[in-house]
C-alpha positions in Angstrom: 67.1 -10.9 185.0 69.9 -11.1 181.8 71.8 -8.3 183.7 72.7 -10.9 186.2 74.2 -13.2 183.7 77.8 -13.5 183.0 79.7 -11.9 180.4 82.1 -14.5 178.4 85.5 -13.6 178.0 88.1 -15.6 175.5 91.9 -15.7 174.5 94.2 -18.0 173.4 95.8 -18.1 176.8 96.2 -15.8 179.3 96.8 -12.5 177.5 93.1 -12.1 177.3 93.2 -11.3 181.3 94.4 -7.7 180.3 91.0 -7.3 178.9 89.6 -8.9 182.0 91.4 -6.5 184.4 89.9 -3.3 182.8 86.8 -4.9 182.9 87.1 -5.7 186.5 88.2 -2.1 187.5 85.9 -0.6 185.7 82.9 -2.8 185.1 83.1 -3.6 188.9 79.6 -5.1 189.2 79.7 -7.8 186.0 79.9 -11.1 186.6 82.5 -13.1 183.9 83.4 -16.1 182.8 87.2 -16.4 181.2 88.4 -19.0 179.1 92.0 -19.4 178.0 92.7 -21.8 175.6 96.4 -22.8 176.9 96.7 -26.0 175.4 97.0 -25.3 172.3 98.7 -21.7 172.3 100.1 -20.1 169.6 96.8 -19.1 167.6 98.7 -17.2 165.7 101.0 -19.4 163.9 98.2 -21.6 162.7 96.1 -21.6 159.6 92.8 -19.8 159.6 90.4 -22.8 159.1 92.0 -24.4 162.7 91.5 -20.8 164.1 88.0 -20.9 163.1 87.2 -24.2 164.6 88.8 -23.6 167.4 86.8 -19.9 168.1 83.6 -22.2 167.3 84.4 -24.5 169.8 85.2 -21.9 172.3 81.9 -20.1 171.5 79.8 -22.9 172.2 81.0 -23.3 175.4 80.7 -20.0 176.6 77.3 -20.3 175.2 76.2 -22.9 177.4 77.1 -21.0 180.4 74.6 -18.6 179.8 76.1 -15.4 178.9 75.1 -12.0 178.3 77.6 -10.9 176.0 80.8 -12.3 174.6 84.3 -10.2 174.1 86.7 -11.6 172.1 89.9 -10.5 173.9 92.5 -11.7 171.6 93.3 -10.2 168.3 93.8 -13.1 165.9 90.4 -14.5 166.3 89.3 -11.0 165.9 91.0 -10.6 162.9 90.1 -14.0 161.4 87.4 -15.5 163.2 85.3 -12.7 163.8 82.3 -13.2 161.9 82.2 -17.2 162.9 81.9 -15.9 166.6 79.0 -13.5 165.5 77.1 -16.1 163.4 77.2 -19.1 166.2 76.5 -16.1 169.3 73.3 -14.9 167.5 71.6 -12.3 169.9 74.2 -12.3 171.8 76.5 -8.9 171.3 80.1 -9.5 170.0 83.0 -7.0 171.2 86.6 -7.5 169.5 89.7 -5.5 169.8 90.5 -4.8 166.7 87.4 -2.7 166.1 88.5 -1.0 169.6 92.1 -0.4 168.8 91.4 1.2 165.2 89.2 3.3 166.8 91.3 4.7 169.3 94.2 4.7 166.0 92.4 6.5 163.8 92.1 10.0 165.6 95.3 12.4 165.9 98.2 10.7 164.4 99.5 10.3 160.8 101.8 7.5 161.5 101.0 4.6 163.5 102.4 1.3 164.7 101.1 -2.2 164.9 102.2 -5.4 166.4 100.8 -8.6 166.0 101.0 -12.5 165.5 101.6 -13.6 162.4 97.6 -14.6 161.5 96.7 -11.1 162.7 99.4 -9.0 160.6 98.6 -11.2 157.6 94.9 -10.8 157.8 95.7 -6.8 157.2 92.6 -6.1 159.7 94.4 -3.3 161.8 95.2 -1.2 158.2 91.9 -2.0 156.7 89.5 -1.3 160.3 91.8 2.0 160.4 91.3 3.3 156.6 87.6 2.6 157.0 87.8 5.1 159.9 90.5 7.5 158.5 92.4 6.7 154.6 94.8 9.8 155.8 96.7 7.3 158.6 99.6 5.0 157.0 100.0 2.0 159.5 103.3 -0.1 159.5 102.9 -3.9 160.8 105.4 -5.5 162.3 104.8 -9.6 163.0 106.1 -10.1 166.9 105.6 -14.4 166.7 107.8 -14.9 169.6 106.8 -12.8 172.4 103.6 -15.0 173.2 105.0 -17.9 173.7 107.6 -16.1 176.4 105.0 -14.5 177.8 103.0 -17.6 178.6 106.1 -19.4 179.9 105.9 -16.6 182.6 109.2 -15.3 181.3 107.7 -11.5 181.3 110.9 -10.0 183.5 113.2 -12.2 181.3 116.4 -10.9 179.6 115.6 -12.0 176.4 112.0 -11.2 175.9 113.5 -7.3 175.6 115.9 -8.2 173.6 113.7 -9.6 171.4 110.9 -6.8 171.7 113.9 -4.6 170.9 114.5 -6.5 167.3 111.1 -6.3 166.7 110.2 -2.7 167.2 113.7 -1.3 165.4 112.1 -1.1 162.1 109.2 0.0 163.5 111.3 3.1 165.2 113.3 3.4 162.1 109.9 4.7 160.4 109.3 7.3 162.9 106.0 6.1 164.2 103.6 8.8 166.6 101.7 5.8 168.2 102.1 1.7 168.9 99.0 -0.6 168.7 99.1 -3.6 170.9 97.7 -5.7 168.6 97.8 -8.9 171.0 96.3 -8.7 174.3 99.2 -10.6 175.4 101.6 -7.3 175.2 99.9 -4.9 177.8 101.5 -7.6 180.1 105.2 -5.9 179.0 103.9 -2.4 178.4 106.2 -1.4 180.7 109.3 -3.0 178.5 107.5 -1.8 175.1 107.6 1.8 176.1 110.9 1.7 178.0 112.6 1.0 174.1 110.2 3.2 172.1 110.2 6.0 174.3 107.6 8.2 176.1 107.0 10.5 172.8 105.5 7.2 171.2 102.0 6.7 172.5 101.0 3.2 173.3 97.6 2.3 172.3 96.4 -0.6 174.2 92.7 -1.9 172.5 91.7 -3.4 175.7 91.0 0.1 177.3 88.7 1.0 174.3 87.1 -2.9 174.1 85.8 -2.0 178.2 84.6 1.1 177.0 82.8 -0.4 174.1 81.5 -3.2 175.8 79.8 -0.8 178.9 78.0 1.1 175.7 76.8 -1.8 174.4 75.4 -3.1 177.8 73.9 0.1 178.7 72.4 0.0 174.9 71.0 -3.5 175.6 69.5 -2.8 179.3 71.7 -5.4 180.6 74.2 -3.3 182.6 74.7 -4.7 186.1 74.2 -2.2 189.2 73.9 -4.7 191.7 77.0 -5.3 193.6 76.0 -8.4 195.8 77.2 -12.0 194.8 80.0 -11.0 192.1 81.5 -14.3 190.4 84.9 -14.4 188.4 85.3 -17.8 187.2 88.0 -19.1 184.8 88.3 -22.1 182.4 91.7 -23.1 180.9 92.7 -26.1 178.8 95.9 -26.7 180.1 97.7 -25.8 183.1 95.3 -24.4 185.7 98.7 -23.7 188.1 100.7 -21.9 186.1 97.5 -19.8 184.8 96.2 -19.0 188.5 100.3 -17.9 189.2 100.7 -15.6 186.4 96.8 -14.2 186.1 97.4 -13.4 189.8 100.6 -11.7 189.6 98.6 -9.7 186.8 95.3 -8.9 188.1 96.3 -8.5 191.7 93.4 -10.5 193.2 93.2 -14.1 194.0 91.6 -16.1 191.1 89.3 -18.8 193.2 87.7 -20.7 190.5 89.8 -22.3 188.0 88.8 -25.2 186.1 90.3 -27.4 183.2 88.1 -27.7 180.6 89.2 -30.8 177.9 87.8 -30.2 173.8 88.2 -32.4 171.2 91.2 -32.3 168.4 
């Protein structure tokens, strides 16, 4: 029965678990399987052929888990690696966030904000996914290559993480922006900081929310929707640092994470 099977969720590192917890909350019955790929975090400082091969190798390992669907919580390999995923998963459905966040973008604002890494804001894929939907919207991108790396050193309460957000998203403010796209799944994890500086009359668009939404409509499309609520399994693979994952992902997803395991690929 394939709506038993697992749905395979991926990131870079741990910012994909802000996809994971809408998924959890609202998807109550799925089954997943996580992998972070800590070890060798920043994605998006790197060039596009490593970000590539890395997404390949990623995908094939979800693969062999046996998985129903695959989300690709984490913008730069949605943004550069997108159709490598969808050409190595086959049958199996792809979900990404950018498609999600310029979705949600594209209706009922004439201005909007985007923040990225560096690969994702140079790939252009928020402004071109967001014309394709509505030319009227002008979209201003603002490269943020910093606040990963703070994030996964747990520093999220950290002094200078909002200062830094706060040098970022001035010239974003200085353009009068409606509406802020968290184009990393990393920044829902500081929502809280990002809106404290732009304000509450800037909406914060966060793709994960409309990724969950896409991937139930593709489930329910595909007849593979889970209604069974008996044996539930979250398991997560990481590359580096299972502790430090299983400390911060709890703090995050307020539930204990019980199967962690390091996973090793080759360079």
């Amino acid at each position: 029965m394939r709506e038993y099977l697992p749905i395979g969720v991926f990131d870079s590192g741990i910012g994909g678990l802000s996809v994971v917890k809408y998924i959890i909350n609202n998807l109550p019955n799925e089954n997943l399987i996580y992998f972070g790929d800590i070890a060798r975090i920043p994605y998006g400082t790197k060039s596009i052929d490593t970000i590539q091969k890395f997404a390949r190798q990623t995908v094939k390992f979800l693969i062999k888990q046996d998985i129903k669907a695959i989300v690709i919580a984490c913008n730069t390999i949605s943004a550069v690696a997108l159709d490598a995923v969808k050409q190595l998963a086959g049958n199996i459905p792809v979900i990404d966030v950018i498609s999600a966040g310029a979705k949600a973008s594209s209706v009922g604002y004439k201005k909007v904000g985007v923040i990225g890494t560096n690969a994702t804001i140079n790939s252009h894929a928020y402004p071109n996914s967001i014309h394709k939907l509505n030319p009227e919207v002008e979209v201003i991108s603002q490269a943020c290559p910093l606040i990963v790396p703070l994030i996964e050193e747990g520093l999220i309460k950290h002094r200078a993480l909002e200062l830094i957000c706060k040098d970022y998203l001035k010239a974003l403010l200085d353009k009068n922006i409606e509406a802020l796209v968290l184009g990393c799944t990393h920044y829902p994890l500081i929502s809280d900081i990002i809106q404290s500086i732009i304000g509450n009359s800037i909406d914060i668009i966060d793709p994960a929310i409309d990724t969950c939404n896409n991937l139930q409509q593709i489930l329910i499309k595909n007849k593979i929707l889970n209604s069974s609520n008996q044996m539930i399994s979250h398991k997560f693979f990481v590359t580096d640092m299972p502790q430090k994952f299983q400390k911060i992902g709890e703090m995050f997803l307020h539930t204990p994470m019980q199967h962690i395991e390091l996973v090793t690929f080759e360079h």
